[in-house]
C-alpha positions as CSV (number, residue, x, y, z in Angstrom):
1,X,44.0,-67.6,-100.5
2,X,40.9,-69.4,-98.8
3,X,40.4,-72.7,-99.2
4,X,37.0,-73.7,-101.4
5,X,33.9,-74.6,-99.8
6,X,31.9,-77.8,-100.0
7,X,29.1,-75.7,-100.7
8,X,30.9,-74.2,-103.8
9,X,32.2,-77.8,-104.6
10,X,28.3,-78.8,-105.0
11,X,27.7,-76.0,-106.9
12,X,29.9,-76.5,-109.5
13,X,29.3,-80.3,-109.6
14,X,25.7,-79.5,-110.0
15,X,26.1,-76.6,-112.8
16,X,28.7,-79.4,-114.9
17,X,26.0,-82.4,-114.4
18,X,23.0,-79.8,-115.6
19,X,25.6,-79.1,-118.5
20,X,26.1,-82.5,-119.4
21,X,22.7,-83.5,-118.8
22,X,21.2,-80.5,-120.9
23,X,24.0,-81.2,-123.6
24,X,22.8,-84.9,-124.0
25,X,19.3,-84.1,-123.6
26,X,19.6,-81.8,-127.1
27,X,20.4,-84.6,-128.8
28,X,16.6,-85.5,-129.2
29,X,15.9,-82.5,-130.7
30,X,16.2,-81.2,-134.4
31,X,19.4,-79.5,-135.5
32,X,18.5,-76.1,-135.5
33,X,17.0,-76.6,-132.3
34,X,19.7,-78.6,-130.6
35,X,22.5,-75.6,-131.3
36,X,20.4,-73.2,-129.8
37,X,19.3,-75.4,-126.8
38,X,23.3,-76.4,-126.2
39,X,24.6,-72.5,-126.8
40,X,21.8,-71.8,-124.3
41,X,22.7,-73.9,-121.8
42,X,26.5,-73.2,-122.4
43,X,25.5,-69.3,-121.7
44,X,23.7,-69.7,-118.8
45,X,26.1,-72.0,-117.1
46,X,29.0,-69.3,-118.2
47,X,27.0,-66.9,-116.4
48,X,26.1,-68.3,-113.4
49,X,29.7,-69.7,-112.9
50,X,30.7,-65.7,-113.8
51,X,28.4,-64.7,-111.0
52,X,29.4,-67.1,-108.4
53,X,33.4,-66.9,-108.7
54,X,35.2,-65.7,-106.1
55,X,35.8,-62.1,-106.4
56,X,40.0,-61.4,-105.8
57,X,40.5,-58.1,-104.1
58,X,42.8,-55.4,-106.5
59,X,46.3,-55.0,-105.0
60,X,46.8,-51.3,-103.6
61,X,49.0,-49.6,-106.4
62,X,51.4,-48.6,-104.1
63,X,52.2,-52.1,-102.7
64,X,55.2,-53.7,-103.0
65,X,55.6,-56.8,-104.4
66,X,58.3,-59.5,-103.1
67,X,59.4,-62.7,-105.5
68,X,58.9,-65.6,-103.2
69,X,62.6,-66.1,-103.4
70,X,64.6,-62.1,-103.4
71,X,68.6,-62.4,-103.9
72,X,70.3,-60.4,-101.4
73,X,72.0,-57.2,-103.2
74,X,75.5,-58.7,-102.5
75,X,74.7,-61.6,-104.5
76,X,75.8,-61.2,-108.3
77,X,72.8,-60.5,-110.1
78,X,71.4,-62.9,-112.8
79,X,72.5,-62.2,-116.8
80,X,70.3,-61.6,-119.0
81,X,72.1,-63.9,-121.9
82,X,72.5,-66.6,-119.4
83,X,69.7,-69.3,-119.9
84,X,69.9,-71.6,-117.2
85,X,70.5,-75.1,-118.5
86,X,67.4,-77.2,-119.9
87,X,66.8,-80.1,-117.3
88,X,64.3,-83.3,-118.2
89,X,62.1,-84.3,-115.3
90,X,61.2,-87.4,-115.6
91,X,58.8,-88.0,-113.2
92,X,56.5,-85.0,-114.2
93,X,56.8,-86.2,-117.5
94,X,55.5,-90.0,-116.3
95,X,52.8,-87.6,-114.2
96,X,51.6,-85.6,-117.4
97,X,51.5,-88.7,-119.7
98,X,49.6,-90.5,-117.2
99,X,46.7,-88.0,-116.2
100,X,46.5,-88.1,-120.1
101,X,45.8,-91.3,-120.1
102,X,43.8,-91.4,-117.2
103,X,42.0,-88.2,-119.3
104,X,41.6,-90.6,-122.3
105,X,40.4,-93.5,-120.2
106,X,37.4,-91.8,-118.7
107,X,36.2,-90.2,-122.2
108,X,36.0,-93.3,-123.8
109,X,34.7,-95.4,-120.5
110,X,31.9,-92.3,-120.5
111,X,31.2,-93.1,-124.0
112,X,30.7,-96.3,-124.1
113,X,28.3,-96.2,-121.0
114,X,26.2,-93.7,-122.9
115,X,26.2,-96.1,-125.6
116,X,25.1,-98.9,-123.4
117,X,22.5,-97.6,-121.4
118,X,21.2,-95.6,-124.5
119,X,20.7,-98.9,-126.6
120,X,19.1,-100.9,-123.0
121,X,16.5,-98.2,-122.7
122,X,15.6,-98.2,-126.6
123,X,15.8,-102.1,-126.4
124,X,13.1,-102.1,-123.7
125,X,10.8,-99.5,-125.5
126,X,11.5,-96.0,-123.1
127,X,9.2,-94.2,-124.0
128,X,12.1,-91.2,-123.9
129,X,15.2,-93.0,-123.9
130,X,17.8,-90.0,-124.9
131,X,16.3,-87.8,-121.5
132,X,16.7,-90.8,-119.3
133,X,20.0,-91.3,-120.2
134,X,20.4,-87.3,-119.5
135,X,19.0,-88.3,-115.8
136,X,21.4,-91.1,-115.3
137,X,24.6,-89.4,-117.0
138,X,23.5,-86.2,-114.7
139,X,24.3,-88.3,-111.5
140,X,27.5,-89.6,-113.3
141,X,28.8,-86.6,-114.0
142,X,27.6,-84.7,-110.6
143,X,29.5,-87.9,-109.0
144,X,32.8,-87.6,-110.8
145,X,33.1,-83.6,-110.5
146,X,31.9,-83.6,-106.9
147,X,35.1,-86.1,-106.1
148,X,37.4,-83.7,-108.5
149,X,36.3,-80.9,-106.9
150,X,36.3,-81.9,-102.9
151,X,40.1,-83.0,-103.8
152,X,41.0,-79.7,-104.9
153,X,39.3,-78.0,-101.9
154,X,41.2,-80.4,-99.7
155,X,44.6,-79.3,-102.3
156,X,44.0,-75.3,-101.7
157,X,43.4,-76.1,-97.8
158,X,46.5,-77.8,-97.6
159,X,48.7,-75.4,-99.8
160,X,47.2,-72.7,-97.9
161,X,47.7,-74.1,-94.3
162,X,51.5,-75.0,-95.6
163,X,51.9,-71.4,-96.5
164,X,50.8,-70.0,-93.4
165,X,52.6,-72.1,-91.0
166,X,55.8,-70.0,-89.8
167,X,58.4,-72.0,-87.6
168,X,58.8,-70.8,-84.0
């Protein structure tokens, strides 16, 4: 698997800001209005993320396919009636409650910036205060998923130069 680019990583920062941007920017407008814009928006980023996905190549049917770990045929093969027995891991449990959290955390910090800078613009009389809060949450959001998304690049690289690495 290649690793992903920076340019993609831009790409899809700047596709989830315009989202984001567009999504607050609706709010201005009337109801009927403001679903269409927002379904609009929501298509257009589908398709353009559609368009620019990485195409995977079709395995050949007549390849053969190899479990990352195959049990020599000596070995006595696994029953179908044994279950193996349920283990607790606790520290992907402390992992999954704290990216939930962390999840949590950046909804309600995001939130209550909107909020802020939404009533500081109408305090000062913006002429358009819901489209320059668009503009500022835009770079926000660009910021946030252009860090998420240069971590997984550096994530894939990493898996990917682990996997190919054979020992001498």
């Amino acid at each position: 698997m290649a690793s992903v680019s920076y340019k993609r990583a831009v790409a899809v920062a700047a596709m989830q800001a315009a989202l984001s941007s567009a999504w607050i920017a609706a709010r201005e407008l009337s109801p009927a209005r403001r679903r269409l814009a927002r379904l609009g928006t929501v298509a257009a980023v589908a398709a353009a993320g559609y368009v620019t996905a990485p195409k995977k190549p079709d395995p050949e049917p007549d390849e053969l396919v190899v479990a990352a770990h195959p049990f020599p045929v000596s070995d006595p093969q696994p029953i179908a009636g044994d279950e193996p027995e349920f283990t607790f891991d606790k520290r992907k449990a402390a992992v999954g409650i704290a990216l939930l959290g962390l999840s949590a955390a950046a909804i309600v910090g995001r939130r209550k910036l909107e909020n802020r800078w939404l009533a500081r613009l109408t305090r000062n009389g913006h002429p358009h205060p819901t489209r320059a809060l668009a503009v500022r949450m835009a770079a926000v959001e660009f910021a946030g998923q252009f860090a998420l998304q240069v971590a997984e690049a550096h994530r894939t690289a990493a898996t990917t130069r682990d996997r190919t690495v054979t020992p001498s």
